[in-house]
C-alpha positions in Angstrom: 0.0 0.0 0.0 1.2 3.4 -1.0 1.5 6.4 1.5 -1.4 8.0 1.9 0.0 11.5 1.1 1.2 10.4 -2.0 -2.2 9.3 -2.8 -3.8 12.5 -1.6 -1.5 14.1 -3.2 -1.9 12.8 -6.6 -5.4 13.5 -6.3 -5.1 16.8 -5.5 -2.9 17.3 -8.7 -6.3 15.7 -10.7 -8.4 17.9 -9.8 -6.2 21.0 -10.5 -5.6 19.8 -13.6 -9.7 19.2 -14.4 -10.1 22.5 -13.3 -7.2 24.6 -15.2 -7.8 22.5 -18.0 -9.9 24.9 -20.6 -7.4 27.9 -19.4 -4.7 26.2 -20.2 -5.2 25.1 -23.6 -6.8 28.5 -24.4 -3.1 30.3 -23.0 -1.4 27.6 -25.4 -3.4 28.3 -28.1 -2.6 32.0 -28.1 1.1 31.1 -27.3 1.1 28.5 -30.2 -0.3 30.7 -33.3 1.8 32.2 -35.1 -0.5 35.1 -36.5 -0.7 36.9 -33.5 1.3 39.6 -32.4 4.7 38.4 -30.1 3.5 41.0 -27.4 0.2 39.3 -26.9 2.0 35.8 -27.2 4.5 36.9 -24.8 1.7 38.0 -22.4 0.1 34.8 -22.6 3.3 32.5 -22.1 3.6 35.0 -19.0 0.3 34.4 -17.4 0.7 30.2 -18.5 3.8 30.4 -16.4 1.8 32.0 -13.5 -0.8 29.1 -13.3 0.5 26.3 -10.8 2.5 23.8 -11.5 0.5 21.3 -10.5 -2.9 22.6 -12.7 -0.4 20.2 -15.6 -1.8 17.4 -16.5 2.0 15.7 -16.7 1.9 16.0 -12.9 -0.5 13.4 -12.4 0.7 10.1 -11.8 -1.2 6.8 -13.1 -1.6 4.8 -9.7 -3.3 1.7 -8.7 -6.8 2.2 -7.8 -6.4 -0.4 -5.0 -3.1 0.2 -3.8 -1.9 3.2 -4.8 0.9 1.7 -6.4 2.6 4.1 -9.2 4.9 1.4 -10.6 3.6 -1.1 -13.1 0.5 -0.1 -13.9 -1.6 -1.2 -17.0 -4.5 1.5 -17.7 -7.2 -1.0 -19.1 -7.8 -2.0 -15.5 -6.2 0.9 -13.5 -4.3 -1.7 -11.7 -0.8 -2.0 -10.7 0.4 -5.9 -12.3 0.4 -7.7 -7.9 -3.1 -6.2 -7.8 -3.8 -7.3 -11.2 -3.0 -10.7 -10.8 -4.4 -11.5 -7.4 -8.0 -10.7 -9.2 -7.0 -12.4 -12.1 -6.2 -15.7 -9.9 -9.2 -15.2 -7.6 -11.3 -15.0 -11.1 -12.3 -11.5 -10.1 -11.8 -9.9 -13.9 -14.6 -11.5 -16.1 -12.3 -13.8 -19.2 -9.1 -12.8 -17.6 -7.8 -16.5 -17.0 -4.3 -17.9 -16.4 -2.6 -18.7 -18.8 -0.5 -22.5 -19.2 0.4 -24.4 -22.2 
């Protein structure tokens, strides 16, 4: 089981990210086109740079939705690979069965 703060934490990134989301990609926008003026992209690269960091969407990590686990995840299930495979075995995850030949 991961730390709880890390888990908050993570969460918290998530939903600063939902939120800034439409504010960011308007400020890239601006920054991105080319037809505008450099003082008004300037001015927008400026104010992207004021948002916090964590408002990225790169911040958020992909963790287990079980254990918090942020290593070896597979995003299908939203399960780290132990958690994963403890269903699996247990016949938890409907046509997921071991495989043996």
């Amino acid at each position: 089981m991961a730390k709880t703060s890390a888990i908050t934490r993570n969460a918290k990134r998530a939903r600063m990210s939902a939120r800034d989301k439409e504010k960011r990609a308007a400020l890239k926008n601006i920054v991105m086109d080319r037809s505008l003026p450099v003082e008004d992209r300037f001015d927008a690269s400026l104010k992207l740079a004021e948002l916090p960091r964590n408002g990225s969407r790169v911040r958020v990590r992909l963790r287990c939705k079980l254990t918090g686990r942020s290593r070896g995840n597979y995003r299908k299930f939203e399960l780290c690979r132990i958690a994963l495979r403890d269903l699996a075995s247990s016949g938890q995850i409907p046509g997921m069965v071991k495989a043996s030949w």
